[in-house]
C-alpha positions as CSV (number, residue, x, y, z in Angstrom):
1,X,0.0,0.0,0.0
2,X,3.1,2.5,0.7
3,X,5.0,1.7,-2.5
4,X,1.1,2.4,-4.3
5,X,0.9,5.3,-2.5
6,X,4.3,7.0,-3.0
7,X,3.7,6.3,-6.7
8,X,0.8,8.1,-6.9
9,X,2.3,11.3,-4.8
10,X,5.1,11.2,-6.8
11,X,3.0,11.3,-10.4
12,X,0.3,13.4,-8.9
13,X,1.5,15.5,-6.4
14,X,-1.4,16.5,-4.2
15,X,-3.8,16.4,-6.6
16,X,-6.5,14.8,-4.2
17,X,-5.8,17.8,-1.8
18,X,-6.5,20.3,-4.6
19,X,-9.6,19.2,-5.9
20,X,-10.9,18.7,-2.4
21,X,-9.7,22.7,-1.9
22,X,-10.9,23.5,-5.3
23,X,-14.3,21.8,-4.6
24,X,-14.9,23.5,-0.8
25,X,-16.6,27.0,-2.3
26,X,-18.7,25.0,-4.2
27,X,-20.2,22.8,-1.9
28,X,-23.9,24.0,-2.2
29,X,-23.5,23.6,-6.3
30,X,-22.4,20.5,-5.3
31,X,-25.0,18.8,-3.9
32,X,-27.6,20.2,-5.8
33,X,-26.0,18.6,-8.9
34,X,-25.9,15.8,-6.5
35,X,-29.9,15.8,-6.0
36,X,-30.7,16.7,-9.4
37,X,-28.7,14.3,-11.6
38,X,-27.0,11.5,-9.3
39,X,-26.2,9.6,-11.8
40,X,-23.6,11.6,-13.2
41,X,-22.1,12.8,-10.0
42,X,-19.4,10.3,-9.6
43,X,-18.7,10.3,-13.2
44,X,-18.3,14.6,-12.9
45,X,-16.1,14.2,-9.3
46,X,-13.8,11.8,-11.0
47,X,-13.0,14.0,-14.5
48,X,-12.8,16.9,-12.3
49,X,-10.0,14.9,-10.2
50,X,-8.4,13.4,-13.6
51,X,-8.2,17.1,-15.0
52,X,-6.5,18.3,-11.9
53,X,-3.9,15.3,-11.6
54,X,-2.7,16.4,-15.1
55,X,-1.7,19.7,-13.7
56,X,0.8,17.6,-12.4
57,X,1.5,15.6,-15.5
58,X,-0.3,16.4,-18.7
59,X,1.5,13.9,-20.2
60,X,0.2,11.2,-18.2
61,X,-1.9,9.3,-20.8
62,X,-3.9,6.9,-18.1
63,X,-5.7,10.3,-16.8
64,X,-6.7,11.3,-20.1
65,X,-8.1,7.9,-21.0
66,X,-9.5,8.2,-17.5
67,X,-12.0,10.9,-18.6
68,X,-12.5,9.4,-21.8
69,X,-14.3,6.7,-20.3
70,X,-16.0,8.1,-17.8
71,X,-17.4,10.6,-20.3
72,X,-18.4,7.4,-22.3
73,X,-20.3,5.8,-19.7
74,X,-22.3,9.5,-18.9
75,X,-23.2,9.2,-22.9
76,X,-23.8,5.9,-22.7
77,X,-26.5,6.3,-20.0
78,X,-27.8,9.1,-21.5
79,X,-28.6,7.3,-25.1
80,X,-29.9,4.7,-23.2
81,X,-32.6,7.2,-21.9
82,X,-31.4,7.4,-18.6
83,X,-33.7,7.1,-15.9
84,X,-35.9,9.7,-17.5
């Protein structure tokens, strides 16, 4: 778990601290794009994360295929018709 973990700070940096202080002012936003559309909450938490992670390294290709496919699963529910 420590090797996993240096790994990560040392590609990363603190990228899970940013986006938590990033995040902080918009907590109300938050959750009501939380109430109104749950389903793509995770999906929007995780790109946001994936974006700031490549201010560390914008050349880190896994991030970027990250957002591709959580982007892909958002359209993928939504030409599905969602839950609508």
């Amino acid at each position: 778990m420590a090797d996993m973990i240096n790994e990560r700070q040392s590609t990363y940096g603190d990228a899970w601290r940013i986006t938590g202080v990033a995040l902080a002012p918009l907590a109300e936003e938050l959750y009501n794009f939380l109430v109104m559309v749950p389903e793509f909450f995770i999906a929007w938490l995780m790109i946001f994360n994936k974006l700031i992670r490549l201010l560390a390294d914008p050349y880190h290709r896994d991030s970027w295929e990250d957002i591709i496919g959580y982007a892909t699963l958002v359209i993928r529910y939504i030409d599905s018709g969602g839950d609508k």
